[in-house]
mmCIF file of the N, C-alpha and C atoms, coordinates in Angstrom:
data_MODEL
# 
_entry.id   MODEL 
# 
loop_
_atom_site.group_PDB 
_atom_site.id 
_atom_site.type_symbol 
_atom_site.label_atom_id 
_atom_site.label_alt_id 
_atom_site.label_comp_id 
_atom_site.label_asym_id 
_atom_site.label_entity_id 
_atom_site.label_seq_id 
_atom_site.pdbx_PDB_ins_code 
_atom_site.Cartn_x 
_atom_site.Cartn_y 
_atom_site.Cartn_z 
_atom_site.occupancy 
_atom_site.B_iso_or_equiv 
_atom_site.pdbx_formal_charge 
_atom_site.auth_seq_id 
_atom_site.auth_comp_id 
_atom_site.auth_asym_id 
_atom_site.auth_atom_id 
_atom_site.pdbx_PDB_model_num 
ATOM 1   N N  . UNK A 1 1  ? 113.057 -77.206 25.956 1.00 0.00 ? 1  UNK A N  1 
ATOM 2   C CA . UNK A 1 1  ? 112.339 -76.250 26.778 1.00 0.00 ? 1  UNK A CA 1 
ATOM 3   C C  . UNK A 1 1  ? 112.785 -74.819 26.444 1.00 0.00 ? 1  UNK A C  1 
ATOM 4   N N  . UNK A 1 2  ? 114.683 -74.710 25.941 1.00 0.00 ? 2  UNK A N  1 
ATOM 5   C CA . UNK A 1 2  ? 114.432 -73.674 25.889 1.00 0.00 ? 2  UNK A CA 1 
ATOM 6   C C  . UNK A 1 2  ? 114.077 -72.969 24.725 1.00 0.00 ? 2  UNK A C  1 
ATOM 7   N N  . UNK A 1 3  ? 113.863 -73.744 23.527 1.00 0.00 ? 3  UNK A N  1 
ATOM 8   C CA . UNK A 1 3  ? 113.428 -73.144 22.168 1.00 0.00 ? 3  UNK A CA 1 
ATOM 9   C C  . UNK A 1 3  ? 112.031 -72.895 22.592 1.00 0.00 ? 3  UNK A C  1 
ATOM 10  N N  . UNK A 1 4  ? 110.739 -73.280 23.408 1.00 0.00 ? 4  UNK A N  1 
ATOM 11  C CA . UNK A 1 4  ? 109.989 -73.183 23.541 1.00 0.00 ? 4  UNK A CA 1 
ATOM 12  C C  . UNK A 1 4  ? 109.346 -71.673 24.152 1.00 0.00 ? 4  UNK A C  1 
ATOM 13  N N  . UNK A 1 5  ? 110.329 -71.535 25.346 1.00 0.00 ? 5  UNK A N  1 
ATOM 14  C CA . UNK A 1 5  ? 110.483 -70.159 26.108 1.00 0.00 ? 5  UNK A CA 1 
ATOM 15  C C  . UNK A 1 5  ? 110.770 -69.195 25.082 1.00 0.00 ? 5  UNK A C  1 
ATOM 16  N N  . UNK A 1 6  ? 111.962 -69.668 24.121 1.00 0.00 ? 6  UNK A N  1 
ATOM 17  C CA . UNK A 1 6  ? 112.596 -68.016 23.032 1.00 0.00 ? 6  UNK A CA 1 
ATOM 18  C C  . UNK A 1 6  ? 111.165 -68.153 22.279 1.00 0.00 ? 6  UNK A C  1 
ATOM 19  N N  . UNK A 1 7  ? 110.509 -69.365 21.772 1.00 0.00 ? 7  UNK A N  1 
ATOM 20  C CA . UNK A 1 7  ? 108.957 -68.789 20.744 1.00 0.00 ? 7  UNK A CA 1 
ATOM 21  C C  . UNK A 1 7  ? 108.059 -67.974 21.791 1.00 0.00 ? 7  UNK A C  1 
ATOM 22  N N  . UNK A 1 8  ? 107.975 -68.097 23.111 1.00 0.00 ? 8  UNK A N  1 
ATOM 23  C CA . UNK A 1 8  ? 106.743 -67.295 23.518 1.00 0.00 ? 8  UNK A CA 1 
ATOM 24  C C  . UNK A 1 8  ? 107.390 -66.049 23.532 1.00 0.00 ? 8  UNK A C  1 
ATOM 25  N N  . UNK A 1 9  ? 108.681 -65.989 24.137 1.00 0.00 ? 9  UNK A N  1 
ATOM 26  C CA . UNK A 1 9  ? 109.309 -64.533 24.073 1.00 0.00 ? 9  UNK A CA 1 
ATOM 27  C C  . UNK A 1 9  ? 108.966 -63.953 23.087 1.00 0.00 ? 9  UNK A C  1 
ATOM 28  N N  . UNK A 1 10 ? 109.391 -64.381 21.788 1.00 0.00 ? 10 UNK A N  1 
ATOM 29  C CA . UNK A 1 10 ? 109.147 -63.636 20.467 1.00 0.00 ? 10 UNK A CA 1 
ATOM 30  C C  . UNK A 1 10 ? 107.997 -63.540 20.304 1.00 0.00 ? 10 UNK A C  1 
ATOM 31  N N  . UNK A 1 11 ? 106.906 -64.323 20.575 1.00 0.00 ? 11 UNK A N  1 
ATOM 32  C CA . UNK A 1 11 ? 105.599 -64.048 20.302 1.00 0.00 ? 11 UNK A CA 1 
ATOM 33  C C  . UNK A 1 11 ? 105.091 -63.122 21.425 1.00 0.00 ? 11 UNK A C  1 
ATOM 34  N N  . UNK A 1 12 ? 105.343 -62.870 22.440 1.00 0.00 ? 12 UNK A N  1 
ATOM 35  C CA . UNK A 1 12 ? 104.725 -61.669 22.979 1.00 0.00 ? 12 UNK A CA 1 
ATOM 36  C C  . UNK A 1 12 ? 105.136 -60.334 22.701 1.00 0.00 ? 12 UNK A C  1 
ATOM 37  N N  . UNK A 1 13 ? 106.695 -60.562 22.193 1.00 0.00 ? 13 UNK A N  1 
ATOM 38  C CA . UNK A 1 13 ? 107.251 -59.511 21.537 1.00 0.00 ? 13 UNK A CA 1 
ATOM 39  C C  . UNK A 1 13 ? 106.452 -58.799 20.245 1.00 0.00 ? 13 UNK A C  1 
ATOM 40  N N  . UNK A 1 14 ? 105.841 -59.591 19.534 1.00 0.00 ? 14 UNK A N  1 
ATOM 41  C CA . UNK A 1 14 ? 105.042 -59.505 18.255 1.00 0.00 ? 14 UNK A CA 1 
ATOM 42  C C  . UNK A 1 14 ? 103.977 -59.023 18.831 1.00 0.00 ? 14 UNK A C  1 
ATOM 43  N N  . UNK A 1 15 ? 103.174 -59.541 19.508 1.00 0.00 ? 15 UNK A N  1 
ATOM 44  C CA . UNK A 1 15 ? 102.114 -58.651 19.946 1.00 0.00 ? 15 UNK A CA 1 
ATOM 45  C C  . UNK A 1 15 ? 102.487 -57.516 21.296 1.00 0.00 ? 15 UNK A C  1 
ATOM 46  N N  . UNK A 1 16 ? 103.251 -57.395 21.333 1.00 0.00 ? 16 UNK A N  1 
ATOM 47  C CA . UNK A 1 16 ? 103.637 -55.714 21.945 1.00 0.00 ? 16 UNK A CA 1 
ATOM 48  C C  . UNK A 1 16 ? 103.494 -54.881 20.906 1.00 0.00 ? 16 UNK A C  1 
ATOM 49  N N  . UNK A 1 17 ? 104.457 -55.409 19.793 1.00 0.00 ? 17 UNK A N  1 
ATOM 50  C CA . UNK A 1 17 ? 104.173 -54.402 18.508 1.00 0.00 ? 17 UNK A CA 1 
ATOM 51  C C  . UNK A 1 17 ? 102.729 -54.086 18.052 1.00 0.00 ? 17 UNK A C  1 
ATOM 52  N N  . UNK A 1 18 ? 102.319 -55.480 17.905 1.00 0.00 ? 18 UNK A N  1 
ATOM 53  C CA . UNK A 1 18 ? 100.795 -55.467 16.811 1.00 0.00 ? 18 UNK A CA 1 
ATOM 54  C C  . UNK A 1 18 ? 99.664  -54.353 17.800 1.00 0.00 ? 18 UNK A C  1 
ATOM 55  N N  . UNK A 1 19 ? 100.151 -54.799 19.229 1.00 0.00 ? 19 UNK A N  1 
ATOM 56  C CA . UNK A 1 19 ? 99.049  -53.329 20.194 1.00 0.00 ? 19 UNK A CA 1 
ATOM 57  C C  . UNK A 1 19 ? 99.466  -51.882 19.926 1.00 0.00 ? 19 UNK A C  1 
ATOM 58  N N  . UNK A 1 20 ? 101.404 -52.269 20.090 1.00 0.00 ? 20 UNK A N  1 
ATOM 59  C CA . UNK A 1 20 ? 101.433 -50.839 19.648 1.00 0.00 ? 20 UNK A CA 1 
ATOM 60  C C  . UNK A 1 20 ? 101.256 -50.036 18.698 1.00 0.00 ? 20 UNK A C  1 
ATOM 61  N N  . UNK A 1 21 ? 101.212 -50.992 17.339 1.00 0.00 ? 21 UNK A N  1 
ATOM 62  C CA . UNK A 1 21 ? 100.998 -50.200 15.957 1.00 0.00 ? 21 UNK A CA 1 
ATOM 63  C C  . UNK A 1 21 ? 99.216  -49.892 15.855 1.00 0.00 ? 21 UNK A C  1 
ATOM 64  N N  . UNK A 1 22 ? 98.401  -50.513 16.702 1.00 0.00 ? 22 UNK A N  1 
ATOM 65  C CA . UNK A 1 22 ? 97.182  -50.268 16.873 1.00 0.00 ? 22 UNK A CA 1 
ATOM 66  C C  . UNK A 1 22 ? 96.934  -49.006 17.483 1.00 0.00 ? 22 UNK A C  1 
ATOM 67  N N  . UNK A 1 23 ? 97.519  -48.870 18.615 1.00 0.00 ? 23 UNK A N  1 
ATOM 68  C CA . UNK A 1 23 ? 97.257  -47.561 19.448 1.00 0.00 ? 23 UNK A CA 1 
ATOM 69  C C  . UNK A 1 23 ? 97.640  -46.454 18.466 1.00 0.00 ? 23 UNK A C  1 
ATOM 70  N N  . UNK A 1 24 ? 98.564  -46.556 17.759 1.00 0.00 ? 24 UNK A N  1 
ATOM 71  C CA . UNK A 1 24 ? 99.251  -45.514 16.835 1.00 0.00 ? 24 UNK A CA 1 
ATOM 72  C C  . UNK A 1 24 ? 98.223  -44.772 15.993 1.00 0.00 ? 24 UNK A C  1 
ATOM 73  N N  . UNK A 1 25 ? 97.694  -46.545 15.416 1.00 0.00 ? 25 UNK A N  1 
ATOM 74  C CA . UNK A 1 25 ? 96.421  -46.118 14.089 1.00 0.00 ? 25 UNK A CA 1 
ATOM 75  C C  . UNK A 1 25 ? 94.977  -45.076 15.106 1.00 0.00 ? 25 UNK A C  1 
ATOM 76  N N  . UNK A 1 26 ? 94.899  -45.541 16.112 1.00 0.00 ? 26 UNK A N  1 
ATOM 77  C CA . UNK A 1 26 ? 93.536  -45.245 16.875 1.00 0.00 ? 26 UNK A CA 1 
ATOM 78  C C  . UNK A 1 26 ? 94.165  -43.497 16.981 1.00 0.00 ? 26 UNK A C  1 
ATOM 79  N N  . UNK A 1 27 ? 95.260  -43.378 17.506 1.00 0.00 ? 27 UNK A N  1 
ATOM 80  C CA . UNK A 1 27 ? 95.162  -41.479 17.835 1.00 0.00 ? 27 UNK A CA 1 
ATOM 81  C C  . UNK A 1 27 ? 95.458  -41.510 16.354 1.00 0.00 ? 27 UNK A C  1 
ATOM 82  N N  . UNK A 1 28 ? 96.204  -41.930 15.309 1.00 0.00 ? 28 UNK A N  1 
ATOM 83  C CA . UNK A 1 28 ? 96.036  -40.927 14.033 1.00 0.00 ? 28 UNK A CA 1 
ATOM 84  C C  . UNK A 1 28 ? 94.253  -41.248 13.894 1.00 0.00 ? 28 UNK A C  1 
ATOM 85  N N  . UNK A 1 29 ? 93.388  -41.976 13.913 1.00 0.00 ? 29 UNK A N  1 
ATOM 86  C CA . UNK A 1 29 ? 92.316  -41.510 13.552 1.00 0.00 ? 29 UNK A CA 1 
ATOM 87  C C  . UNK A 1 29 ? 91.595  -40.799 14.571 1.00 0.00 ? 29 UNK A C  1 
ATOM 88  N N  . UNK A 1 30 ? 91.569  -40.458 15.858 1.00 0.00 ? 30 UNK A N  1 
ATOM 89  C CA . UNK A 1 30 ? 91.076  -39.876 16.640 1.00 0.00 ? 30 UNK A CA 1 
ATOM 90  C C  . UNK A 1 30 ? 91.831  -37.886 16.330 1.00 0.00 ? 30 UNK A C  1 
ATOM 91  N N  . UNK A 1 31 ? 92.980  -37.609 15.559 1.00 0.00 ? 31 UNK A N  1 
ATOM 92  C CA . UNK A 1 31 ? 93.193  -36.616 14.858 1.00 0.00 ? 31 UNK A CA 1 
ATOM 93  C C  . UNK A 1 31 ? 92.051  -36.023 13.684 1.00 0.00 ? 31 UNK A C  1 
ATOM 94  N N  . UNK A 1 32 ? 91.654  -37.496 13.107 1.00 0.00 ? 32 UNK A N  1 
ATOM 95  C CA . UNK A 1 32 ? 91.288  -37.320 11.602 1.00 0.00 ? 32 UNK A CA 1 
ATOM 96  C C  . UNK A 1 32 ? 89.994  -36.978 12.075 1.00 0.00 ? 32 UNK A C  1 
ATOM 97  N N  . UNK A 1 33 ? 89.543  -37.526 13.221 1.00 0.00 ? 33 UNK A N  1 
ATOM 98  C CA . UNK A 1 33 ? 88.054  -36.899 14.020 1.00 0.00 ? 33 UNK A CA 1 
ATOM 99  C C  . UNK A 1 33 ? 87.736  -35.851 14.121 1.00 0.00 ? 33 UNK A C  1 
ATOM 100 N N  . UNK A 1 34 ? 89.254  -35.171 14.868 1.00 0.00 ? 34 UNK A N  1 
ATOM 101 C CA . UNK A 1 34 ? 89.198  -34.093 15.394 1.00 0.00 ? 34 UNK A CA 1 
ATOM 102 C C  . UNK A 1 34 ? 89.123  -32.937 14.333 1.00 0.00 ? 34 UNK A C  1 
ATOM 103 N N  . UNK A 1 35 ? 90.194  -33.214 13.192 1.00 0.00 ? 35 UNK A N  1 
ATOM 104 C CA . UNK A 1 35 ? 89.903  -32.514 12.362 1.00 0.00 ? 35 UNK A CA 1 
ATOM 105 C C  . UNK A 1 35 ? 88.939  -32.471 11.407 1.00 0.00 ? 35 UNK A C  1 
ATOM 106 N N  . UNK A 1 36 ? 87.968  -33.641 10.914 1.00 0.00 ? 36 UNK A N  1 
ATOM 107 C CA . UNK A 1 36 ? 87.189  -33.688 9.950  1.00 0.00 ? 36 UNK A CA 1 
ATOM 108 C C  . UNK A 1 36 ? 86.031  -34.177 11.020 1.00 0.00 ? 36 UNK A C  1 
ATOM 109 N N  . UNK A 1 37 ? 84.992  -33.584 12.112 1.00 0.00 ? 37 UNK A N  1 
ATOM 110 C CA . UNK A 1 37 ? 84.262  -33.866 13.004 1.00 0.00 ? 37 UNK A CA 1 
ATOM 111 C C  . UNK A 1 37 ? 82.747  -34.224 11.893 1.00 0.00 ? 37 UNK A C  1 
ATOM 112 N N  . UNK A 1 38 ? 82.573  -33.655 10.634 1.00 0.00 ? 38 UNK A N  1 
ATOM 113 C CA . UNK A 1 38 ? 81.246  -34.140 10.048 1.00 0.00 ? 38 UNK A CA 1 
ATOM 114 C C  . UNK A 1 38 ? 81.312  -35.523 9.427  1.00 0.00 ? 38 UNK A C  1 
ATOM 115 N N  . UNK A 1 39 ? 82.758  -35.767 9.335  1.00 0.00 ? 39 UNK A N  1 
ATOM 116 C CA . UNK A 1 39 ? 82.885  -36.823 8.284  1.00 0.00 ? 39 UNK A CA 1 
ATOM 117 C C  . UNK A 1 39 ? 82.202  -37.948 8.677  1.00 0.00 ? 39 UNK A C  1 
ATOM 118 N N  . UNK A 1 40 ? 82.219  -39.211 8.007  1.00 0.00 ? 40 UNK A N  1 
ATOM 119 C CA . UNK A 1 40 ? 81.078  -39.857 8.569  1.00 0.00 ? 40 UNK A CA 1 
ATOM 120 C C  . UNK A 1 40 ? 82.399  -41.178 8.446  1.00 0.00 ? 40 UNK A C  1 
ATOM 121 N N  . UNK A 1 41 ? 82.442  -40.973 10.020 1.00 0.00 ? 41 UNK A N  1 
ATOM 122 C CA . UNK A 1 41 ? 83.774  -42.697 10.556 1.00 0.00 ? 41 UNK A CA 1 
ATOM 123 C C  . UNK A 1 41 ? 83.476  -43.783 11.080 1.00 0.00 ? 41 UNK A C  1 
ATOM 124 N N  . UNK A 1 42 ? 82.395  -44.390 11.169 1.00 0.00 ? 42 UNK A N  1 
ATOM 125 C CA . UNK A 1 42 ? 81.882  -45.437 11.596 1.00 0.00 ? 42 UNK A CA 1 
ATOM 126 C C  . UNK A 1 42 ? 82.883  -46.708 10.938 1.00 0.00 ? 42 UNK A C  1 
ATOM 127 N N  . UNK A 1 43 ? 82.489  -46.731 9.506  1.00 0.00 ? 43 UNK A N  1 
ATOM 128 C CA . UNK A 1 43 ? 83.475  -47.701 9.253  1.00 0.00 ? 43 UNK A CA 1 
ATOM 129 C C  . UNK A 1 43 ? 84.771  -47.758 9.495  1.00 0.00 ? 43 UNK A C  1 
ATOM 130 N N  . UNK A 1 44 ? 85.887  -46.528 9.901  1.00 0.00 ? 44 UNK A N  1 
ATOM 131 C CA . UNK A 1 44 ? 86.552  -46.903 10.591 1.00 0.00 ? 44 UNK A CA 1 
ATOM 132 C C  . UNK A 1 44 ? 86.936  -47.342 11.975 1.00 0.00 ? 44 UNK A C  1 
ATOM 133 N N  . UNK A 1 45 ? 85.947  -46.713 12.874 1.00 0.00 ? 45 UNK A N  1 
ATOM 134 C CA . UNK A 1 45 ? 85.495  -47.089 14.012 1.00 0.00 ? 45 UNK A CA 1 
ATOM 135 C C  . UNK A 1 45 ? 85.562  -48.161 13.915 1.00 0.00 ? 45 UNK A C  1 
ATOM 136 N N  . UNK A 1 46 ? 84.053  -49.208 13.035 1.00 0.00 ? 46 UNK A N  1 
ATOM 137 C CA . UNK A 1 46 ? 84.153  -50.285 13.485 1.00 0.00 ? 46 UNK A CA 1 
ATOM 138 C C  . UNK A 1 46 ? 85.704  -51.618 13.542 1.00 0.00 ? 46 UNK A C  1 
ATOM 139 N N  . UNK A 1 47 ? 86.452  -50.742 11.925 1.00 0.00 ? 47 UNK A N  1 
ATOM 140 C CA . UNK A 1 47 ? 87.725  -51.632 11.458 1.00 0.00 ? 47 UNK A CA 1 
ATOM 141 C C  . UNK A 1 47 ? 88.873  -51.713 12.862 1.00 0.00 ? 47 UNK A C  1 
ATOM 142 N N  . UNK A 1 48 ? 88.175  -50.261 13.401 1.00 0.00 ? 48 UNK A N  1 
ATOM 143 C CA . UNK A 1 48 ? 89.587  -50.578 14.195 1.00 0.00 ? 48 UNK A CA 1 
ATOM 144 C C  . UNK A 1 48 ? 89.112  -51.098 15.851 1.00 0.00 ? 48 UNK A C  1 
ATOM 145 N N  . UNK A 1 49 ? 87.987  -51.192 16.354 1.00 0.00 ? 49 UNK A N  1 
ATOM 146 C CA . UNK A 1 49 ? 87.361  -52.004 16.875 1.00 0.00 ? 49 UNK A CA 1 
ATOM 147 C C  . UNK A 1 49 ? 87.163  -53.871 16.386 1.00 0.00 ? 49 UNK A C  1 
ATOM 148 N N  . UNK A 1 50 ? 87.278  -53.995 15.618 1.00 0.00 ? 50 UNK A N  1 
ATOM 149 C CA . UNK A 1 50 ? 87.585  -55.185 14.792 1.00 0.00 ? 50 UNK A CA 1 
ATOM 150 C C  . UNK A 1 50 ? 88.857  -55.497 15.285 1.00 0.00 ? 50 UNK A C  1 
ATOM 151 N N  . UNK A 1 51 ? 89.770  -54.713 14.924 1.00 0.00 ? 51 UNK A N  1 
ATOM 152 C CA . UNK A 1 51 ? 91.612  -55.282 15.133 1.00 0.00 ? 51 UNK A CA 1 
ATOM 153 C C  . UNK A 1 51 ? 92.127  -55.286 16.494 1.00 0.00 ? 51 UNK A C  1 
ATOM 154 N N  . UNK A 1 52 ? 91.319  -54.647 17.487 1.00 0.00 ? 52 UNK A N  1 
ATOM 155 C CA . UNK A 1 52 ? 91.322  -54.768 18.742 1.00 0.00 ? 52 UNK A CA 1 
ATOM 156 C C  . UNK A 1 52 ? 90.957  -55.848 19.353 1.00 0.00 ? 52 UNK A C  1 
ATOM 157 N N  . UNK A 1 53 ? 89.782  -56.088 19.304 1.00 0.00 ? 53 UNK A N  1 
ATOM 158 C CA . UNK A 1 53 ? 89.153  -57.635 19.420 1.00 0.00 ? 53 UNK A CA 1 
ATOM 159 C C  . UNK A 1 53 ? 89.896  -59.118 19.370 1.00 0.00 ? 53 UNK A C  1 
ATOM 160 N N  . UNK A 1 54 ? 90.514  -58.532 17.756 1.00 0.00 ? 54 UNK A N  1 
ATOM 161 C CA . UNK A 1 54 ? 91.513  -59.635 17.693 1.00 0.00 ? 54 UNK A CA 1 
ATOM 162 C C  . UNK A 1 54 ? 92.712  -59.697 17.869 1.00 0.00 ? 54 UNK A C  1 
ATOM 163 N N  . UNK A 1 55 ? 93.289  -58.514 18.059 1.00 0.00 ? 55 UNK A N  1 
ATOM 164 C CA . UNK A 1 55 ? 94.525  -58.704 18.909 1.00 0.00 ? 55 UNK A CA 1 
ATOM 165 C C  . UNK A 1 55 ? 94.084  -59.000 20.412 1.00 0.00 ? 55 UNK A C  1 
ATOM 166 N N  . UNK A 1 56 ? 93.416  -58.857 21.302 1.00 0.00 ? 56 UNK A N  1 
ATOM 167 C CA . UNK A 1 56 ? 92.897  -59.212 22.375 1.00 0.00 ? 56 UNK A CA 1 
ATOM 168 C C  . UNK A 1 56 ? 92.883  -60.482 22.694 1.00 0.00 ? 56 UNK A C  1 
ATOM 169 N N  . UNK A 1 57 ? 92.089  -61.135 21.735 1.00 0.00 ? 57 UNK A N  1 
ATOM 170 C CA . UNK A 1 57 ? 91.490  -62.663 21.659 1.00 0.00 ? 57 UNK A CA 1 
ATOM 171 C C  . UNK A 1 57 ? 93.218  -63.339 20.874 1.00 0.00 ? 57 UNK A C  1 
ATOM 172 N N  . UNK A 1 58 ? 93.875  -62.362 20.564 1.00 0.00 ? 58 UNK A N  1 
ATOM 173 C CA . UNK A 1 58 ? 95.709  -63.277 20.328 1.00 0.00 ? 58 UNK A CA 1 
ATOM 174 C C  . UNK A 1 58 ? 96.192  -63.168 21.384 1.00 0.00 ? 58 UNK A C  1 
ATOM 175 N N  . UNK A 1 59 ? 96.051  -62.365 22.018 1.00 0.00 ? 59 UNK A N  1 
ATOM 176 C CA . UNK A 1 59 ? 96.858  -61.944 23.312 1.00 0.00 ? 59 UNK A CA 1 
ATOM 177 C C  . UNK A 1 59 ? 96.903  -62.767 24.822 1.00 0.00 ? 59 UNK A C  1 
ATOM 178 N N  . UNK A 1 60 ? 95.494  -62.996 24.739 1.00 0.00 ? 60 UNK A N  1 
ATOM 179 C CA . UNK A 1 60 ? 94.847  -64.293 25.906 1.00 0.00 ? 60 UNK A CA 1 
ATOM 180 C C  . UNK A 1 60 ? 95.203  -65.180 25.465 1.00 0.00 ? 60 UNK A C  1 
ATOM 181 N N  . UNK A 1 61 ? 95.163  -65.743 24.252 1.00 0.00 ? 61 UNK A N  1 
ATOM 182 C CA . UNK A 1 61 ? 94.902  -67.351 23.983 1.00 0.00 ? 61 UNK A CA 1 
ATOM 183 C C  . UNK A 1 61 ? 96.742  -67.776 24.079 1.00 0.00 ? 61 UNK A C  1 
ATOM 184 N N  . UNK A 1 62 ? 97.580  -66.710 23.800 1.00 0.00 ? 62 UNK A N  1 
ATOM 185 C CA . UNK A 1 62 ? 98.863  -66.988 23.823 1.00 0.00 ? 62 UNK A CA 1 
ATOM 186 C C  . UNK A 1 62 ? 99.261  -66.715 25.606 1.00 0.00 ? 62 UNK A C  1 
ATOM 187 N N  . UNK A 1 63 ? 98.621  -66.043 26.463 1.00 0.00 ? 63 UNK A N  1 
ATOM 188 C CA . UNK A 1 63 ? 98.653  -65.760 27.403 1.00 0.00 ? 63 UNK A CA 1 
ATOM 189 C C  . UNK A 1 63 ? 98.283  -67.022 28.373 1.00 0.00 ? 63 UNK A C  1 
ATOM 190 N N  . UNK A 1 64 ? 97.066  -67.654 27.898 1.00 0.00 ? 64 UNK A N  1 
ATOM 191 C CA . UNK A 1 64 ? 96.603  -69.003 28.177 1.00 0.00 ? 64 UNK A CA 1 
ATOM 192 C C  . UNK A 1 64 ? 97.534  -69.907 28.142 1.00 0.00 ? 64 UNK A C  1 
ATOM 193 N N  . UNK A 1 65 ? 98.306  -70.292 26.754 1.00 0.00 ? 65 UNK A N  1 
ATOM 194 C CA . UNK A 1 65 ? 98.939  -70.735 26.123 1.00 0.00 ? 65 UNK A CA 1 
ATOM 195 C C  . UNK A 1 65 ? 100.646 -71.070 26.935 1.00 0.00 ? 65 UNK A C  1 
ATOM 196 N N  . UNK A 1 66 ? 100.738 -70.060 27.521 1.00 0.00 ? 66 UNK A N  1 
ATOM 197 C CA . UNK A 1 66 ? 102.084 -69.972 28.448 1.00 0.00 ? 66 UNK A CA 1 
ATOM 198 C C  . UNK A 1 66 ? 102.033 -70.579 29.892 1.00 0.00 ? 66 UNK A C  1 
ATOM 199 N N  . UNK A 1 67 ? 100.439 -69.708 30.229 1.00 0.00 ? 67 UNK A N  1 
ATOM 200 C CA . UNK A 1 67 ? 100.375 -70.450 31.555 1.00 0.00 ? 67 UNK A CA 1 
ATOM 201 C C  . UNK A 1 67 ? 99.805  -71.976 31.593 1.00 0.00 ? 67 UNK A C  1 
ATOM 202 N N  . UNK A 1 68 ? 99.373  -72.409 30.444 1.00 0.00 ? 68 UNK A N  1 
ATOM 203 C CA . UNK A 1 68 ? 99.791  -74.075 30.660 1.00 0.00 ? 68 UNK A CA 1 
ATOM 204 C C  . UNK A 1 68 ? 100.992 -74.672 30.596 1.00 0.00 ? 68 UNK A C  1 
ATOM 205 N N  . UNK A 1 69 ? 101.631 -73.880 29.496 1.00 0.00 ? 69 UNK A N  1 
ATOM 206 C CA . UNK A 1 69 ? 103.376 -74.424 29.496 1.00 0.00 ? 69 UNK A CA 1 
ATOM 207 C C  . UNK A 1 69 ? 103.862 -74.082 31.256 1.00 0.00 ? 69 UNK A C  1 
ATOM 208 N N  . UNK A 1 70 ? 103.765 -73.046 31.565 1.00 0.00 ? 70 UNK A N  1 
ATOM 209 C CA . UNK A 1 70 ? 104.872 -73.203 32.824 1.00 0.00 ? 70 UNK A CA 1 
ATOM 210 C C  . UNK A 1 70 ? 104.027 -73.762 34.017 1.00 0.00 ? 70 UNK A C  1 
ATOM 211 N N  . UNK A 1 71 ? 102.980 -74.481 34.380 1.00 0.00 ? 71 UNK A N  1 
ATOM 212 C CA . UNK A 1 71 ? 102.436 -75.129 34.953 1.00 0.00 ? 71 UNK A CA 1 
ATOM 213 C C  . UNK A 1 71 ? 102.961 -76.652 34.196 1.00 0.00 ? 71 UNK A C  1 
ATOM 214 N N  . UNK A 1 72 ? 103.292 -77.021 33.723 1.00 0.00 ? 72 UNK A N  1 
ATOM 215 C CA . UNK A 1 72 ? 103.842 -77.961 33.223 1.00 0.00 ? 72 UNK A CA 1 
ATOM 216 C C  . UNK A 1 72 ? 105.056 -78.711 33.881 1.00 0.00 ? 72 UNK A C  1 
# 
């Protein structure tokens, strides 16, 4: 049980990071907006709308994932 508890620990630990290195990327490109306002950012828009999604959809399913373990 308790190797089970240290993997979710570490795995929520991992996605603390993976949101936080996301938020990081979103204001450096919300800079690159600010400064280059004609440029044309959709495709990054969408990439980083993409990595959101799926850190989201990691975040629940491991979130899911726990609250069946400790209902257990």
């Amino acid at each position: 049980m308790l190797v089970q508890i240290e993997r979710f620990h570490n795995q929520f630990h991992i996605q603390q990071i993976n949101l936080h290195d996301l938020k990081h990327s979103i204001r450096v490109h919300m800079q690159e907006c600010r400064l280059n306002p004609d440029a044309d950012h959709a495709g990054k828009h969408k990439q980083l709308e993409e990595q959101f999604d799926f850190l989201i959809n990691d975040v629940d399913q491991l979130k899911a994932n726990f609250t069946a373990f400790i209902a257990d």
